[in-house]
C-alpha positions in Angstrom: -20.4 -4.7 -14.3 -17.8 -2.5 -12.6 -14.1 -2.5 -12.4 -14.7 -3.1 -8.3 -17.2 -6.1 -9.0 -14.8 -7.9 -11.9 -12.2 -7.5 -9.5 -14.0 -9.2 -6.8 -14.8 -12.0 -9.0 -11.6 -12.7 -9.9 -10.5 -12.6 -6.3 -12.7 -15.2 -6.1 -10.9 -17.3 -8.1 -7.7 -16.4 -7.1 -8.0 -15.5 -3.9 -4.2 -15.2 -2.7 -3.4 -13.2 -6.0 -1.4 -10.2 -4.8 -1.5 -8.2 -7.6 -5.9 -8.2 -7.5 -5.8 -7.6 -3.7 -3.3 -4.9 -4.6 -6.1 -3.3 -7.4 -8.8 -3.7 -5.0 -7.4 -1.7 -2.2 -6.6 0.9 -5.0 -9.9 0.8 -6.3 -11.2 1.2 -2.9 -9.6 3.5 -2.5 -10.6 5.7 -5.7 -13.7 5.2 -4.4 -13.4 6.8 -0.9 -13.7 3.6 1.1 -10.4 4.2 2.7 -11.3 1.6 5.7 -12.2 -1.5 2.7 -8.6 -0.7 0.9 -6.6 -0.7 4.2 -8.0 -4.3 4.6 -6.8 -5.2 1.5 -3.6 -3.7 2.0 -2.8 -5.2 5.2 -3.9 -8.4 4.1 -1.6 -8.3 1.5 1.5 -7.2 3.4 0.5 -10.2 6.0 0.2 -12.6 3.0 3.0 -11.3 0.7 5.3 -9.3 2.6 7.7 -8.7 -0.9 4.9 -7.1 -2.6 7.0 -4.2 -2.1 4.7 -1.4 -4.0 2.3 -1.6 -1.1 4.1 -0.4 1.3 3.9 3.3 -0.6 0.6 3.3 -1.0 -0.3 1.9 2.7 2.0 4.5 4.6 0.2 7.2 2.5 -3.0 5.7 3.7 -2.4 5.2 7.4 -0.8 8.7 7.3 -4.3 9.6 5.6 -5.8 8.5 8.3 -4.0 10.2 11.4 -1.5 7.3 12.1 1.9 8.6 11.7 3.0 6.0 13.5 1.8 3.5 11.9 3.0 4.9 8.5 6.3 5.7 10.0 6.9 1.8 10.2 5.0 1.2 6.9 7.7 3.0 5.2 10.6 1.4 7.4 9.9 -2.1 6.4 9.3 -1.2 2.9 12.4 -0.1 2.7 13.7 -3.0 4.8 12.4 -4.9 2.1 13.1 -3.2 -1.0 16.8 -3.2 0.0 16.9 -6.8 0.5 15.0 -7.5 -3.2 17.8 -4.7 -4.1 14.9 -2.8 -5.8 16.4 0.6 -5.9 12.8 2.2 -7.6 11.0 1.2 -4.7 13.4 2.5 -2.5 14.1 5.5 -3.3 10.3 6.5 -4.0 9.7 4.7 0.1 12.7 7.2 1.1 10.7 10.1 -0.3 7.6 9.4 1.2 9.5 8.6 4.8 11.5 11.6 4.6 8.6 14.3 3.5 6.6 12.5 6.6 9.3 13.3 8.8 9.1 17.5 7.5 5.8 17.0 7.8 5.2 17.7 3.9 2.5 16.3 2.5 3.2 15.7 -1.5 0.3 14.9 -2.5 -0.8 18.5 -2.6 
């Protein structure tokens, strides 16, 4: 068995568990199914909106996948959120990722 298919199980058993819907959108991810970890993603910023890591990782996505925009806001409530949970690691690393989007650098190269 897989890392993808234990994580699925235990999904099942825990289905509102943020941190596992957090892995599988990763994992997804990893595996170039960028359309299957954007559902995870934004299911998990519907369902637990201070699961403040996400935002990162979905504003690099959507920003992945053409929608400035969309990652543009990503970032914005992230850090909406990591200032009001006073989580000055996510915030900074949100302010990063806002800022290079804005220059139009892309740091993952």
């Amino acid at each position: 068995m897989n890392r993808l298919e234990q994580l699925l199980i235990y999904l099942e058993e825990n289905p509102r568990d943020s941190f596992l819907q957090f892995a599988l959108a990763l994992e997804y991810l990893k595996k170039g199914e960028a359309e299957e970890g954007l559902k995870y993603f934004e299911t998990l910023v519907e369902n637990d909106p201070e699961y403040v890591g996400t935002y990162y990782h979905l504003g690099k996505l959507y920003n992945k996948l053409g929608r400035k925009t969309d990652a543009e806001n990503c970032y914005a409530k992230g850090l909406d959120i990591a200032s009001k949970l006073n989580d000055q690691h996510s915030f900074a690393e949100l302010q990063n990722a806002k800022t290079n989007l804005s220059l139009g650098i892309d740091d993952d190269e």
